[in-house]
C-alpha positions, 0 to 999 in steps of 0.5 A, spaced: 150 234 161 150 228 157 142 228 157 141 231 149 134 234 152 138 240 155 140 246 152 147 248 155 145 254 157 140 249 161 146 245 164 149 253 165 144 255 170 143 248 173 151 248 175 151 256 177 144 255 181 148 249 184 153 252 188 153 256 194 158 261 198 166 261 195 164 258 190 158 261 187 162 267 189 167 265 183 163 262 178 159 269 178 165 273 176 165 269 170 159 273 168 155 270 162 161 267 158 163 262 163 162 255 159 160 248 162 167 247 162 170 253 164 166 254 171 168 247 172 176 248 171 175 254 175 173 250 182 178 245 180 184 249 181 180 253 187 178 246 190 181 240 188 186 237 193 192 235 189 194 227 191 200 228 194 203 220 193 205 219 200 199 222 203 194 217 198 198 211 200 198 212 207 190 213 207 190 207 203 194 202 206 192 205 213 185 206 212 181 200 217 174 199 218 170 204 223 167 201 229 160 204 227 162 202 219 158 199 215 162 195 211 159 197 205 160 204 208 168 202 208 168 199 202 166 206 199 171 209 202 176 205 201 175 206 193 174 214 194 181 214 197 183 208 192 181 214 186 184 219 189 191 214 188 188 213 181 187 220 179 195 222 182 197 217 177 200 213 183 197 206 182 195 203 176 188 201 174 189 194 172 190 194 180 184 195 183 180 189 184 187 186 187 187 192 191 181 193 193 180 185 195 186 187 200 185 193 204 178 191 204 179 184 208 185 187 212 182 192 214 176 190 218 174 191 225 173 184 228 178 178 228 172 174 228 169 176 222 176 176 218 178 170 221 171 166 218 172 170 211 179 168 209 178 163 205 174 168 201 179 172 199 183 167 197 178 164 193 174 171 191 176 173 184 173 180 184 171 185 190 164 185 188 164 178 191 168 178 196 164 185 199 158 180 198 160 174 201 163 178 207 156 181 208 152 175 208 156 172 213 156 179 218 149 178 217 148 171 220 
């Protein structure tokens, strides 16, 4: 949409070409005059979850890591769900980083791997270092 090389109408019939079932069905009764901007406010009210605050934090502050999880993979979730806090208007942004640093370390999976990086979150000022650090010992 921001790429200046596509008419609108291109990025239109990208966007209904996109989609499939349900929600192909919705945007086909917009007809012709649908907007960009319309399709997408139609398949947000039909689709998107709104974050109930309770049900957010909980996911947050009980999300841990899979047996099978990369940690990589669990950070990604994590920030998914940490969106999800942000968009409700539930946590602030400014919070992020201090958040993310947290739920990533506590909510590994091995004792071991936690207990040999502790002193990485004490000392990480931000996430993406602490996710690299982490990943360099889980390797070795």
């Amino acid at each position: 949409m921001q790429d200046s090389t596509y008419t609108s109408s291109q990025v239109l019939e990208a966007k209904r070409n996109s989609l499939r079932g349900t929600a192909r069905k919705l945007v086909v009764s917009l007809g012709d005059s649908g907007s960009v901007d319309l399709i997408f406010q139609k398949l947000v009210v039909n689709f998107a979850e709104p974050a109930r605050k309770g049900i957010t934090m909980k996911a947050l502050f009980n999300a841990s890591q899979k047996l099978e999880e990369t940690v990589t993979s669990f950070g990604c979730r994590l920030e998914a769900i940490l969106e999800q806090a942000f968009e409700g208007g539930h946590l602030p942004r400014s919070a992020k980083n201090e958040l993310m640093c947290e739920r990533l370390w506590s909510g590994l999976h091995s004792e071991a791997l936690k207990s040999s990086t502790r002193h990485k979150l004490d000392s990480s000022q931000q996430y993406d270092q602490l996710l690299k650090d982490i990943q360099q010992l889980k390797e070795n």
